[in-house]
N, C-alpha and C positions, 0 to 999 in steps of 0.2 A: 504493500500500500504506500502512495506517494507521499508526501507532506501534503498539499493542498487536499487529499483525499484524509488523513487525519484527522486535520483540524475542521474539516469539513463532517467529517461520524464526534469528534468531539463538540462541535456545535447544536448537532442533532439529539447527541446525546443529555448534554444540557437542557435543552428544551423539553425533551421530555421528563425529563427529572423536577424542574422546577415545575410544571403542567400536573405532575400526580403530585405534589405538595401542595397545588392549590395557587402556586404562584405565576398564574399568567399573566399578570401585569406589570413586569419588570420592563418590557422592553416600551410599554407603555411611560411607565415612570423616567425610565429612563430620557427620552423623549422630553418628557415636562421639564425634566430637569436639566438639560439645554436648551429650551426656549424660556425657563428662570436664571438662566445665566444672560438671557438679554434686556433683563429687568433691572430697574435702578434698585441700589441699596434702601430707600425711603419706600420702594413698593415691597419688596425682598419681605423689609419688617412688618408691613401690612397684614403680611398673606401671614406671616408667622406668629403675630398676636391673635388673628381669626384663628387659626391650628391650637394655640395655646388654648385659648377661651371654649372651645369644643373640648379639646380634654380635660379641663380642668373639672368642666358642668359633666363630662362622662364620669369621671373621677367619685365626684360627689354624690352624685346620683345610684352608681352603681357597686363601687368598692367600699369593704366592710371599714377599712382601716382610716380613709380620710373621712367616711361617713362618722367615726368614733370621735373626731378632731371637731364637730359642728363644724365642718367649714362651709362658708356661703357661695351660690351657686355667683357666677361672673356674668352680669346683667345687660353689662357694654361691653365686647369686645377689646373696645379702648382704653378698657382701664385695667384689664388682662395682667399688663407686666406688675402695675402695681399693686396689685389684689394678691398676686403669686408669693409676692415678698413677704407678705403674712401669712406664709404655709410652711408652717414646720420640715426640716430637714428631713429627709429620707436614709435612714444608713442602712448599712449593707448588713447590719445585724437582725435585722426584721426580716429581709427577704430571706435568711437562715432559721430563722425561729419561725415565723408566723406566717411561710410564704400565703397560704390560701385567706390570707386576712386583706392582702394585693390583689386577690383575681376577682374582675368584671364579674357581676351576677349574669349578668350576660353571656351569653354563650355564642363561640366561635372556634370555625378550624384552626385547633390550634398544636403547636410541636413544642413539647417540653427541651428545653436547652440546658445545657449545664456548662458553667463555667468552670477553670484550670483549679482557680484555689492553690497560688501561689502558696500558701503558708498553712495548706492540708485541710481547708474546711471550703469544700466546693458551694455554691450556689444554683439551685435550680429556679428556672422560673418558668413562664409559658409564654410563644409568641404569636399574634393570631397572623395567616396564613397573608396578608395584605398587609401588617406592619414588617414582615422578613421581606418581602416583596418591596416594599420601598427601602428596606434597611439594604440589601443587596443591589437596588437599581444603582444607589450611590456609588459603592465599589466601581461597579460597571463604569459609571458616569467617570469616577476620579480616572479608573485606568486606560480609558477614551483620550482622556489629554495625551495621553504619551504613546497612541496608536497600538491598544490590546483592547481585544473585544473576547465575547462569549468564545468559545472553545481552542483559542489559541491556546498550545501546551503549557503545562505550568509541571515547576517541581515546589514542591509544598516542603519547607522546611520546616516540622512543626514537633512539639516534646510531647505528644501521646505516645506513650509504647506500644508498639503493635503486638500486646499478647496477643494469642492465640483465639480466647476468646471475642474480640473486637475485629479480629483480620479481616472477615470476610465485609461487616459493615463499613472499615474503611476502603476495602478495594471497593464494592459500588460506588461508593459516594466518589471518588479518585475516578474511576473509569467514565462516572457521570462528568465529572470536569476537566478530562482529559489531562490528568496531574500524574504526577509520580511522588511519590513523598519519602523524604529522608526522616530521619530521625533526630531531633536537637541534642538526645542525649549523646547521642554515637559523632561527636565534634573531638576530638583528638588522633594526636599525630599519626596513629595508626589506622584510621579510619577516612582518611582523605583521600588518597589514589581512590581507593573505592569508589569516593564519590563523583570525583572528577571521572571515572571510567562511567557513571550513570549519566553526568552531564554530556557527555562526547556522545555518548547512544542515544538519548534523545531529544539534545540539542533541542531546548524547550526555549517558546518564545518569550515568556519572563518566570522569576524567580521569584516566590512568596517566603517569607517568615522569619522567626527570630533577628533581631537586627545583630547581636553578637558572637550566635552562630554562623552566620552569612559572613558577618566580618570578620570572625578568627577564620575561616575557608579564606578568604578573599587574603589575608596575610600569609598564610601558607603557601599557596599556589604564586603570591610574589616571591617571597623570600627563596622559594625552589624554581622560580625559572618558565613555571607553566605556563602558557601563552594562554588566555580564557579570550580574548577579543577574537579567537577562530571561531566561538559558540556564535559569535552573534545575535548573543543576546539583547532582546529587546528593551527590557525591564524588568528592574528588582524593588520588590516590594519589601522596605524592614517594616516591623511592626513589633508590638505585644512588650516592648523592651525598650527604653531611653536609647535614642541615637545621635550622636552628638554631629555636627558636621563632617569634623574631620574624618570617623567612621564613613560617612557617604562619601567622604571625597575619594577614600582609600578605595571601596566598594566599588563606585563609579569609574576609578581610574584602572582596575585591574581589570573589569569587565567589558571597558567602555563603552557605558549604557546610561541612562540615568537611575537614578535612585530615588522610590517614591514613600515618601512617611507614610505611614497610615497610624492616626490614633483612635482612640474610643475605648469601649471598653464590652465584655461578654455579654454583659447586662443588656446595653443600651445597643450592642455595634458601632462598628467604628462609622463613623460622623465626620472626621475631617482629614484631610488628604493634602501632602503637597502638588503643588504644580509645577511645571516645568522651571520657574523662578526658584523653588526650594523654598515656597513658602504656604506653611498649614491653613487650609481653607477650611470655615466649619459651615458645611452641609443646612442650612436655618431651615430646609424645608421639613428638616427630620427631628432636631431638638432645638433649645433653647437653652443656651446657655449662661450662668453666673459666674464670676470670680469674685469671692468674699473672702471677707479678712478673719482675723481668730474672732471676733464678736459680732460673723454672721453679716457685718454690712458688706457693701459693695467695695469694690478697691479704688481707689482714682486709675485714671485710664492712664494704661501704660505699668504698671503696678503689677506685682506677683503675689497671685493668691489664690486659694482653695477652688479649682472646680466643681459645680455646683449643675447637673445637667436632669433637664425635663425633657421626656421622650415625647413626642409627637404623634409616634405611628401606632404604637402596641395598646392596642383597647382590651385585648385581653386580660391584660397585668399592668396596668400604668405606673412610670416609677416619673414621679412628678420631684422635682431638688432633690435626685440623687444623689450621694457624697461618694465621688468615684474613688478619691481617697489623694488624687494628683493637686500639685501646684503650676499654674498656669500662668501668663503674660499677654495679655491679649495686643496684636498688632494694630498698625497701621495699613493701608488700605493698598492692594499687590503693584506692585509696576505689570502686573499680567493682566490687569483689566475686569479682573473678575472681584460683579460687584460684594462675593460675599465674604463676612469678616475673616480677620485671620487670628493664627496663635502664633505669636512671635517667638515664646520657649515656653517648656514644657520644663519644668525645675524639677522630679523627682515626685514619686508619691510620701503623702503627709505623713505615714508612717514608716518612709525610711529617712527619719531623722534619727539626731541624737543629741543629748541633754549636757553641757559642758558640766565642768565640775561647779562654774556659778550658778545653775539654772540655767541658761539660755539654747534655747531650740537654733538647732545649726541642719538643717535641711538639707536630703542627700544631694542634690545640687549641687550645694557650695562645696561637700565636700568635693564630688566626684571633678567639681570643676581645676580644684586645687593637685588631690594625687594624679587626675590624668596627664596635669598638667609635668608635673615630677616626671611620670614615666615616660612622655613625649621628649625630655632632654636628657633619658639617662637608656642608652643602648643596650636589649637586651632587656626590655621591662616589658615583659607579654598579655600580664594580665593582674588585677591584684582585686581586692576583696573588704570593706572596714566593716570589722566587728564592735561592737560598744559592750564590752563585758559588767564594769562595774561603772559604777558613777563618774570615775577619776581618770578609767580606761580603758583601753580599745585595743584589740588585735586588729593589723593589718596583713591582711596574708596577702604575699606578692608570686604570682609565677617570673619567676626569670632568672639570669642565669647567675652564678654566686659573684661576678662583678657589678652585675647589676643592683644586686642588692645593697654588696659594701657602697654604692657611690647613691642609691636611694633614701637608704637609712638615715641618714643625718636631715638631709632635705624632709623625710616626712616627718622624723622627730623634731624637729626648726616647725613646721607646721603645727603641729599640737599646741604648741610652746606656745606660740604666737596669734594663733587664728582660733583655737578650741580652746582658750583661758587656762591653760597650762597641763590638758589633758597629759598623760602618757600615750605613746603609742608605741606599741611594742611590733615592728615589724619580723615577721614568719615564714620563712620559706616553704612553699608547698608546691607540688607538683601539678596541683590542678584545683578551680574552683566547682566544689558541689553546686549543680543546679538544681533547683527545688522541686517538687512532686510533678508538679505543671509542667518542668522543663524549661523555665525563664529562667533569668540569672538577676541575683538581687546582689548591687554593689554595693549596699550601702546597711545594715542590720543593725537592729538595737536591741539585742536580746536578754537586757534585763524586762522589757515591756512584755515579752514574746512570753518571757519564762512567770511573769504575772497573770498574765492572761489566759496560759497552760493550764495554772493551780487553778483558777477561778472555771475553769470550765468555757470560756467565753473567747479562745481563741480568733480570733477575728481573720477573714479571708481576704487574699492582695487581690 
């Protein structure tokens, strides 16, 4: 079978996969959602305050949980944003405890989902068969920009295990999307020819997952020589993981292709997407977003704080100021013309901080912006890991080589000293960083919180 004849039974295949799920309307959506890209940012928000005020009155109307809140049905559309701000935060703790206190009395086709649970306490919830339909139109839409449509080849680099038990549900679902999938976990030095010998066989027209998996392969295959610009690859999609620039720049330059962000989250789906500029667009026709500060108000604009996201599409389970758990920066308006907002950086999730020995919340962020920065001027620094053990301090586990470390050590203990209020930091040579259940890699851990929240039973999920 040819390539145009592949991607051609992967297209087919698609279609009918998303047809028995109920999702005929993607290609429909998808549609709307390039002739809302020819919309001004002032109509953008029109249509997104009408979408808010529908689910806010479904909300009220139908689900057990904000029916318990008295909250008031939204009377003007126009007053939508500011009636929202008087509704109680949503955390990620109720949809583990109390999901069916969430779902619509209403009834609709719906596909229970389950989220990674970075930190072992998965989330399930429900999505009805037209809010996945527009939550996927998006994907479609963002990977549009950079020329991938439905059944171009994809290798899915993703951290579920393929036990034995799950195999055959992920080969349909893979053969529905014409994908091949590696595995996140299986990223070490012994496991790379391998993949590269899968890349070369199916020569796929872009790349989906992990952004630090993708990017230790994409350093490997430089540092040994491998030409990857013969795959001709189209696009690489990082995701589910902080990716810093210079990651895509590495990424994009060993592949030479471009590299497309995708954030969001299991719950809600991912929502916004870079463009060919390299800059985060968030999707308004699907959520609404906040960034607020520790006491709940709004940030001034341009200001880095908590996202706060209301889903638009899912009437089944509506998760109205979600607390994704991320810090946010909201941008400036794209040199790419597109009129919807952006996210300038994405600073780390709220709970991978850590507490100096004064008090003060240091945000994984600032750290990661600090030690990457270390390892980007000391040769030989591959990878590394900050632990917060006790109050006063922290393990730093570093992969790299034993000069690496002698000429790191000083600079990340000078760090502590200085920037973490005289923290210790005890740097560790290790062979490799554990990645969590999910398969993502968390740089940044505070586990004296972790190990409170163990005792207490109330473990809370990334």
């Amino acid at each position: 079978m040819g390539n145009n004849d592949t991607v051609r039974s992967g297209t087919l295949l698609f279609r009918l996969a998303t047809a028995l799920r109920g999702e005929k309307g993607i290609s429909e959506y998808v549609r709307a959602l390039q002739r809302a890209e020819q919309r001004s940012p002032a109509e953008l928000r029109a249509m997104q305050q009408r979408r808010l005020a529908a689910m806010m009155n479904h909300a009220c109307e139908t689900v057990p949980w904000y029916r318990a809140h008295g909250l008031a049905p939204v009377r003007d559309p126009a007053h939508a944003f500011v009636q929202l701000a008087g509704w109680p935060l949503l955390e990620k703790a109720v949809l583990q405890s109390s999901p069916d206190d969430l779902r619509s009395s209403q009834r609709y086709r719906t596909t229970m989902k389950s989220t990674g649970g970075s930190t072992g306490a998965p989330v399930r919830l429900w999505k009805d068969a037209d809010g996945l339909a527009r939550e996927r139109a998006v994907t479609w839409r963002a990977l549009e920009w950079h020329g991938v449509v439905p059944g171009d080849r994809c290798v899915r680099v993703w951290g579920t295990p393929l036990t034995a038990r799950r195999r055959i549900t992920y080969w349909l679902a893979d053969a529905a999307m014409n994908r091949t999938r590696i595995s996140a976990f299986e990223m070490q030095e012994s496991d790379y020819a391998r993949h590269l010998a899968v890349l070369q066989r199916i020569r796929p027209t872009w790349i989906y997952g992990y952004s630090t998996a993708i990017h230790s392969f994409a350093e490997w295959a430089d540092a040994n020589g491998h030409d990857l610009r013969s795959l001709r690859v189209r696009l690489i999609v990082s995701t589910a993981e902080p990716s810093t620039r210079a990651m895509r720049q590495l990424i994009s330059r060993v592949f030479d292709c471009p590299v497309q962000n995708e954030y969001g989250a299991g719950e809600i789906g991912a929502f916004a997407y870079s463009c060919p500029h390299d800059q985060l667009h968030i999707f308004v026709e699907n959520v609404f977003v906040e960034v607020l500060d520790d006491e709940g108000c709004p940030v001034p604009a341009g200001e880095m704080g908590e996202i706060v996201v209301t889903d638009l599409t899912n009437r089944a389970m509506p998760l109205l100021r979600y607390r994704l758990g991320d810090r946010v920066r909201l941008g400036e308006p794209c040199a790419c013309g597109l009129p919807l907002p952006t996210i300038s950086e994405v600073g780390g999730r709220t709970r991978d901080l850590i507490v100096t020995p004064r008090g003060r919340k240091v945000y994984g962020g600032q750290i990661h912006y600090h030690i990457s920065g270390i390892g980007g001027r000391v040769p030989g620094f591959h990878q590394y890991q900050f632990v917060q053990t006790a109050a006063d301090r922290a393990e730093v586990r570093v992969v790299g080589t034993r000069d690496a470390l002698a000429r790191a050590r000083p600079l990340i203990e000078t760090f502590g000293r200085t920037h973490l209020d005289g923290m210790t930091l005890d740097v560790v040579a290790v062979d490799r960083i554990e990645r969590e259940r999910s398969g993502k890699l968390r740089l940044v851990k505070y586990e004296l919180a972790e190990a409170a929240q163990t005792s207490r039973g109330t473990h809370a999920q990334g």
